[in-house]
C-alpha positions as CSV (number, residue, x, y, z in Angstrom):
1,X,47.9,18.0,7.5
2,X,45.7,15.2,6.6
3,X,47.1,11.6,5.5
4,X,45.7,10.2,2.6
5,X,46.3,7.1,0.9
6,X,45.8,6.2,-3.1
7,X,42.8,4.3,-4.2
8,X,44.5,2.5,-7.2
9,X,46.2,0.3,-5.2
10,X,43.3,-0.3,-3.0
11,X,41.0,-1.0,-5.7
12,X,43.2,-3.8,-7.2
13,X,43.4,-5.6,-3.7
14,X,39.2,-5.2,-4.3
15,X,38.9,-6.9,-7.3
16,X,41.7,-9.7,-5.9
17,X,39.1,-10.3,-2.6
18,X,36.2,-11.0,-5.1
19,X,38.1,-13.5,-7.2
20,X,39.4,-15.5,-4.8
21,X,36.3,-15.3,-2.7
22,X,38.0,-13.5,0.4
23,X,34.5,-11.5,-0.6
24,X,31.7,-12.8,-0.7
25,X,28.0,-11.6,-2.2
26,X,25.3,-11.0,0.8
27,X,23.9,-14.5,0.5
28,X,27.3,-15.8,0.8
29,X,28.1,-16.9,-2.7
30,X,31.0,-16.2,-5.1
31,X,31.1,-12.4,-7.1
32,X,30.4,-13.8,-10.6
33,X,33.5,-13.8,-13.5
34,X,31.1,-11.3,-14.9
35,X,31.0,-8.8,-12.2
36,X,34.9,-9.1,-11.2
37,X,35.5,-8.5,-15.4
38,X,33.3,-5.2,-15.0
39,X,35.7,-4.0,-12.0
40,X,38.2,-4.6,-14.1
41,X,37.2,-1.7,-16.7
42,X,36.3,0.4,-14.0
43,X,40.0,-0.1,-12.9
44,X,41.1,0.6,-16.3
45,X,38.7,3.8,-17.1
46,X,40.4,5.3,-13.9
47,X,43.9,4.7,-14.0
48,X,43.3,6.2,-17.8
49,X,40.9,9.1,-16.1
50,X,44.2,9.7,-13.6
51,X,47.0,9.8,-16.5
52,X,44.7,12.1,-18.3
53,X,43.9,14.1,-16.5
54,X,46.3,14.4,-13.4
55,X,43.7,13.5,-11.0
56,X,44.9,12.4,-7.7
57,X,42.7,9.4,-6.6
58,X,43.0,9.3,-2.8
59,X,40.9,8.6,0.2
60,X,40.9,10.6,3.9
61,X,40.4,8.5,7.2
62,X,37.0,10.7,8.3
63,X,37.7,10.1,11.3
64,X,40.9,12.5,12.2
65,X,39.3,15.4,9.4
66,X,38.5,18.7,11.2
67,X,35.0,20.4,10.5
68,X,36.8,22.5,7.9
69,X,38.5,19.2,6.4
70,X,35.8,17.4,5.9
71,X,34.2,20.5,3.6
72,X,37.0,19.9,1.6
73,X,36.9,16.6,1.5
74,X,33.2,16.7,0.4
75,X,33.9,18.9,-2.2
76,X,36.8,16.8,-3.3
77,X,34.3,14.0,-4.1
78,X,32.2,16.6,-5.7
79,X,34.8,17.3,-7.7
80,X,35.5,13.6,-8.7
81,X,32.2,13.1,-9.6
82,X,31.8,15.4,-12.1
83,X,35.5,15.2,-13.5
84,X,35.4,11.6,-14.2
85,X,31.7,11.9,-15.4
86,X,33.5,14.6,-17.8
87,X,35.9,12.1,-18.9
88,X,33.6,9.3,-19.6
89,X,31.3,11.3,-21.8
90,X,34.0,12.9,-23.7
91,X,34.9,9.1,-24.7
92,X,31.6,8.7,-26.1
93,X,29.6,6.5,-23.1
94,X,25.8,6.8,-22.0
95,X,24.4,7.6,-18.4
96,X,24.5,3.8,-18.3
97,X,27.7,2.9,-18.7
98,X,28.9,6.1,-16.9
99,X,26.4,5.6,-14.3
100,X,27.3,1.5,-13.9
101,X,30.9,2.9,-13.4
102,X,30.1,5.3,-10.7
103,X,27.8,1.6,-9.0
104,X,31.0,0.0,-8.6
105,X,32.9,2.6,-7.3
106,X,30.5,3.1,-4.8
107,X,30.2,-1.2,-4.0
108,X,34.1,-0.5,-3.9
109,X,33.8,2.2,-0.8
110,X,31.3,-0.3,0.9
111,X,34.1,-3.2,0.6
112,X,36.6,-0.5,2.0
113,X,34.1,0.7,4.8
114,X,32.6,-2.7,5.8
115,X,35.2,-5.1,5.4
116,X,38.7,-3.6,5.7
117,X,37.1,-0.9,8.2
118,X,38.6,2.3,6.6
119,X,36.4,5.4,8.0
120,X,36.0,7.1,4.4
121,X,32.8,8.5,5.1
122,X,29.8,8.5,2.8
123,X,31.3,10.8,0.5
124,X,30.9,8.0,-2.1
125,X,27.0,8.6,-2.1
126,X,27.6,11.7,-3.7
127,X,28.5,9.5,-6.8
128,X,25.0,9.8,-8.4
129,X,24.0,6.5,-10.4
130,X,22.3,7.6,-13.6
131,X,20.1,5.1,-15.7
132,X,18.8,5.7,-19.0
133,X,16.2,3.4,-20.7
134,X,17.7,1.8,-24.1
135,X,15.6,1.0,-26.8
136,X,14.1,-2.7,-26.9
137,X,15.7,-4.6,-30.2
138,X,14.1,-7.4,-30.6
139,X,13.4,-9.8,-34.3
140,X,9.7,-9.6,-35.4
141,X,7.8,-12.9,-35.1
142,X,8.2,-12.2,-38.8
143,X,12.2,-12.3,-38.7
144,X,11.9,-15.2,-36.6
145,X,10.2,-17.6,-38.5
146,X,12.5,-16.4,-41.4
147,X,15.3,-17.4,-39.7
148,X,13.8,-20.9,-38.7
149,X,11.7,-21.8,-41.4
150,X,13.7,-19.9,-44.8
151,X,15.8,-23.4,-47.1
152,X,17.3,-21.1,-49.2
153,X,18.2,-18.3,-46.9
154,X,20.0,-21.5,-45.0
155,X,21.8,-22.2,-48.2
156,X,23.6,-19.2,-48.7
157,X,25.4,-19.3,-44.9
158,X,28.5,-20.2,-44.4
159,X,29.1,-23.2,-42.0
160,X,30.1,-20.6,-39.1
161,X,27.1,-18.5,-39.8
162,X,25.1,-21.7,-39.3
163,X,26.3,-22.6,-36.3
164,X,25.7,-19.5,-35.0
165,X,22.2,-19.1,-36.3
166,X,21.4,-22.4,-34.6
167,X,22.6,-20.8,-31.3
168,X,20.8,-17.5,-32.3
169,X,17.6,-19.5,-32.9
170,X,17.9,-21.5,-29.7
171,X,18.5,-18.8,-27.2
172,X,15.8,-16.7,-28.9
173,X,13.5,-19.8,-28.0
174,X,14.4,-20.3,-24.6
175,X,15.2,-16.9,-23.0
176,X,18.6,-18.2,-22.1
177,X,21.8,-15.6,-21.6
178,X,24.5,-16.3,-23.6
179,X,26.6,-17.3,-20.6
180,X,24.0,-20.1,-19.7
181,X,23.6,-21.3,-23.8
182,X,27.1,-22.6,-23.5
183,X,27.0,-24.6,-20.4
184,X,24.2,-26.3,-21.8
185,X,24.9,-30.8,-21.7
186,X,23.1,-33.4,-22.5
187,X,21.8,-33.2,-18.9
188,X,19.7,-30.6,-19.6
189,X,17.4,-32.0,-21.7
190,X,14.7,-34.7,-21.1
191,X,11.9,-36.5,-22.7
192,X,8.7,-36.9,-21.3
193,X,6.1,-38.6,-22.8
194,X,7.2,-38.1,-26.1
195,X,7.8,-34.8,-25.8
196,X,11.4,-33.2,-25.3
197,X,12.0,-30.3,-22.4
198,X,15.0,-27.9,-21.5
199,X,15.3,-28.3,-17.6
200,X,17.6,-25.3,-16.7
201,X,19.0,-23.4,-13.5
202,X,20.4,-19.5,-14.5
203,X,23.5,-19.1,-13.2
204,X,22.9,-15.3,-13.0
205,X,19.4,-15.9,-10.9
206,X,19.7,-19.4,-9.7
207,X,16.2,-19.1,-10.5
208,X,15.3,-23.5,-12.2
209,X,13.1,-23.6,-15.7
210,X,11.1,-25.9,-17.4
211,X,10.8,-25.0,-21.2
212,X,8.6,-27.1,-23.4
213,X,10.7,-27.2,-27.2
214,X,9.1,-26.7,-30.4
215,X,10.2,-29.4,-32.8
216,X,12.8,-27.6,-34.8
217,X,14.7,-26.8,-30.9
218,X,14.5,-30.3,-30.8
219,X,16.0,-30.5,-34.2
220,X,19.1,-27.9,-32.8
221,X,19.4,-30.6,-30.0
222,X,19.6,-33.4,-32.0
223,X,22.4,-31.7,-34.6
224,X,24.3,-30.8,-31.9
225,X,24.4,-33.6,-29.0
226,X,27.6,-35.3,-27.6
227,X,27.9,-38.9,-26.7
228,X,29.2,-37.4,-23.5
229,X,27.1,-35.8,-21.0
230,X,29.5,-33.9,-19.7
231,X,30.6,-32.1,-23.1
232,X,28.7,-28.4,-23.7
233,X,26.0,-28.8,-26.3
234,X,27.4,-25.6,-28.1
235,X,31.2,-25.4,-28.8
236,X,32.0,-21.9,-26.8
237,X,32.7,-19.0,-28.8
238,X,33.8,-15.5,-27.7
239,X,31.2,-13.0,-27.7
240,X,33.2,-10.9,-30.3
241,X,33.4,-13.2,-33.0
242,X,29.2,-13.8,-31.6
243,X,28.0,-10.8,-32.7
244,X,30.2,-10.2,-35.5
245,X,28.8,-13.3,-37.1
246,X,25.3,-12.4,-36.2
247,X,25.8,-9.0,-38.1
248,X,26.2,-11.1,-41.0
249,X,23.4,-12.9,-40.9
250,X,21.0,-10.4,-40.4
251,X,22.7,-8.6,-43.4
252,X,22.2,-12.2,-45.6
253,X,18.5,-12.3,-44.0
254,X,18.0,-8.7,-45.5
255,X,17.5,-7.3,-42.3
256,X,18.8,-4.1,-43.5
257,X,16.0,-1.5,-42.2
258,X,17.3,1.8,-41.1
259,X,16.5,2.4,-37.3
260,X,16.5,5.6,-35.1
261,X,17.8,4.6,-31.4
262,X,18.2,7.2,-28.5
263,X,20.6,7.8,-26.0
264,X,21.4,9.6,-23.0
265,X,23.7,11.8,-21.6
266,X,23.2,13.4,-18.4
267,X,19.8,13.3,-19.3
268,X,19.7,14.4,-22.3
269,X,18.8,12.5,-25.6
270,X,21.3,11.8,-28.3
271,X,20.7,10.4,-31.2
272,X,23.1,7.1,-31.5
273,X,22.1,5.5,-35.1
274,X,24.3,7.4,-37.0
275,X,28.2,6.0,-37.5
276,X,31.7,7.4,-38.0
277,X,30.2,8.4,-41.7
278,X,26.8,10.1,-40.3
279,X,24.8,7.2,-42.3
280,X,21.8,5.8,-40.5
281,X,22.1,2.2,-38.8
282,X,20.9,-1.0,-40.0
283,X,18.7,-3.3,-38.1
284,X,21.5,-5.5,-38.7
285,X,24.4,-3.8,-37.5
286,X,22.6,-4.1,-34.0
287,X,22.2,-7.2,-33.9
288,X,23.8,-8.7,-30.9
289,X,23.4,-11.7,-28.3
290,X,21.4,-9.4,-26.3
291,X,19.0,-10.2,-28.8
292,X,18.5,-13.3,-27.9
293,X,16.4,-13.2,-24.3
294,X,14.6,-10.0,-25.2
295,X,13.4,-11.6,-28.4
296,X,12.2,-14.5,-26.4
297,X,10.3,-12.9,-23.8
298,X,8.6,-10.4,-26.2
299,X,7.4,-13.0,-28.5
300,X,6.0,-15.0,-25.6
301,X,4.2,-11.8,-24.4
302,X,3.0,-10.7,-28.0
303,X,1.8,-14.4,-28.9
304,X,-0.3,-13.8,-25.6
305,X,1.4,-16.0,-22.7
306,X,0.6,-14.8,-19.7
307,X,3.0,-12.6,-17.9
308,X,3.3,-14.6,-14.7
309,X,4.6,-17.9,-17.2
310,X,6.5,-15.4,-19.3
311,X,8.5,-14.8,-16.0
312,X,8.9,-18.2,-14.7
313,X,10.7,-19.4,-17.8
314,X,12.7,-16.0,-17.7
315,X,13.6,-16.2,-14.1
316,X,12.4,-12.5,-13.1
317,X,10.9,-11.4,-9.8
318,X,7.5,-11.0,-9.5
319,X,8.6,-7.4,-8.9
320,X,11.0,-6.7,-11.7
321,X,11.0,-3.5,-13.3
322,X,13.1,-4.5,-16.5
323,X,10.8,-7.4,-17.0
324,X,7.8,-4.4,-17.2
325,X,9.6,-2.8,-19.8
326,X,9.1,-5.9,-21.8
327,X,5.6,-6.1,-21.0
328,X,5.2,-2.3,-22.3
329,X,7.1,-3.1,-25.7
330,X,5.6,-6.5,-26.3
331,X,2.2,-3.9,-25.5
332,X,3.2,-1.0,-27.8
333,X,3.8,-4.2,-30.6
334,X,0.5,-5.2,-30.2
335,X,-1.5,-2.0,-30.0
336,X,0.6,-1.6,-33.6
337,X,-0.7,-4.3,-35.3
338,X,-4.2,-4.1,-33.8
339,X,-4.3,0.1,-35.7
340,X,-2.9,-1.5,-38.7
341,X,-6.2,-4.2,-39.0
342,X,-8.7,-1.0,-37.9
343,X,-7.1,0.8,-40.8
344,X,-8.1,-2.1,-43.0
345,X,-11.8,-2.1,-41.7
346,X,-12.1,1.8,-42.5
347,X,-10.6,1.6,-46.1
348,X,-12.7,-1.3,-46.8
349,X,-14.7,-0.4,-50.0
350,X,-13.0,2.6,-50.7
């Protein structure tokens, strides 16, 4: 009889290597809070996946399996695949999510394989990783400027909501990720010549940015310094209370458009703008911190920067296909406005 030996266990002792740095990332640096919070709900979807459904999570040494056990063991993992896929759909999640999931389990069986040398096989590579492309929300150039430029739209926020409008304005200036906006000091920003620049290095990428500011960054800077270079420019919020504030605002700015966003579930499209109550989604409920880089980059693209700058102030590759899909949107934007003027020049006279 085979000897197996439970994964839950084994999976806890993974996410303890990565935060104490026992493991390490390829170029030798530490797994990110970020990542290590994402094993964490892994962990938790499949302890819940086990009481749920009486799964037994186990693992085989490959090594000692007979012909006929190793068929069974493949199937096993077939079996796992499309059980726990099952389970996640049923609880309302996307390819994405479901197939993020499945990429940690799968960097979880590496970890097992390559640095506590269990012989599991690659039974883990039947755990197919399935991606979905979401739907670009970005503000308008329009909405932008509204939210910059509008006194008496300013007047009717509370102090919170200004606050977090600032920040909202800011990061969709700069391209920074909400992570990076709050470790921003002092140190950050310089004046050359008369003119003030955001020197910044992504502590996702590592990848270093110089980003000229537009006088009314300047005047986010200047409302917001410390005497101390040391403090964060932005008093830290949790991303929660973020987005649930930014929800307001777009409500206040009357950024209340109905919008159609697809979905994917093994595959196949869902329509995910409709609520609890089967009512159509606001531009404003969506509204999230997300916002913020992919607002940035398209309006640098659509304003016609070219793409190479675009991505040295983002910090993509040369080679990055989500950086492409930006270029695409910021394209399909532009190719929109450019019908509406044509339409113009045809009616004209009518």
């Amino acid at each position: 009889m085979k000897k197996t030996t439970p994964i839950l266990p084994l999976f806890k002792q993974f996410i303890r290597d990565s935060e104490t740095g026992k493991r390490l990332k390829k170029n030798g640096t530490k797994i990110t809070k970020g990542t290590i919070d994402n094993y964490r709900y892994v962990l938790h979807n499949l302890i819940e996946f086990t009481s749920s459904t009486d799964f037994e999570l186990r693992i085989s040494d490959a090594s000692k399996l007979t012909k006929r056990e190793l068929a069974s063991e493949k199937n096993y993992w077939k079996k796992f695949y499309r059980k726990f896929s099952d389970f996640m759909y049923k609880k309302g999640c996307y390819d994405n999510y479901v197939g993020a999931n499945m990429k940690q389990i799968r960097t979880f069986f590496n970890y097992l394989k390559n640095e506590k040398h269990y012989n599991t096989g690659d039974f883990h590579k039947l755990l197919y990783v399935r991606k979905e492309e979401v739907d670009i929300l970005v503000l308008s150039p329009e909405q932008l400027k509204f939210l910059i430029h509008d006194q008496e739209f300013q007047k009717i926020l509370t102090p919170p909501e200004k606050r977090i409008k600032d920040i909202f304005v800011f990061g969709c200036t700069t391209g920074l990720r909400f992570s990076d906006i709050f470790l921003l000091t002092n140190k950050n920003f310089e004046l050359q010549n008369g003119e003030w620049y955001l020197k910044v290095k992504s502590k996702k990428t590592k990848a270093y940015s110089a980003v000229k500011l537009p006088a009314y960054a300047v005047d986010i800077y200047q409302k917001y310094k410390s005497r101390s270079v040391k403090t964060s420019l932005f008093t830290p919020i949790t991303l929660f209370n973020f987005n649930k504030t930014l929800k307001s605002i777009g409500e206040k700015a009357n950024f209340t458009a109905p919008i159609e966003l697809s979905r994917e579930r093994q595959g196949k499209a869902y329509n995910a703008s409709k609520n609890a109550q089967k009512k159509p989604e606001r531009f404003c409920d969506k509204m999230s911190s997300h916002m913020m880089r992919r607002t940035a980059i398209t309006t640098l693209l659509i304003l016609g920067m070219p793409e190479h700058l675009v991505r040295s102030i983002s910090g993509h590759s040369a080679n990055s296909n989500s950086f492409y899909r930006y270029v695409h949107f910021a394209q399909s934007y532009v190719d929109t406005e450019i019908e509406k003027i044509h339409n113009k020049l045809e009616a004209y006279g009518e």
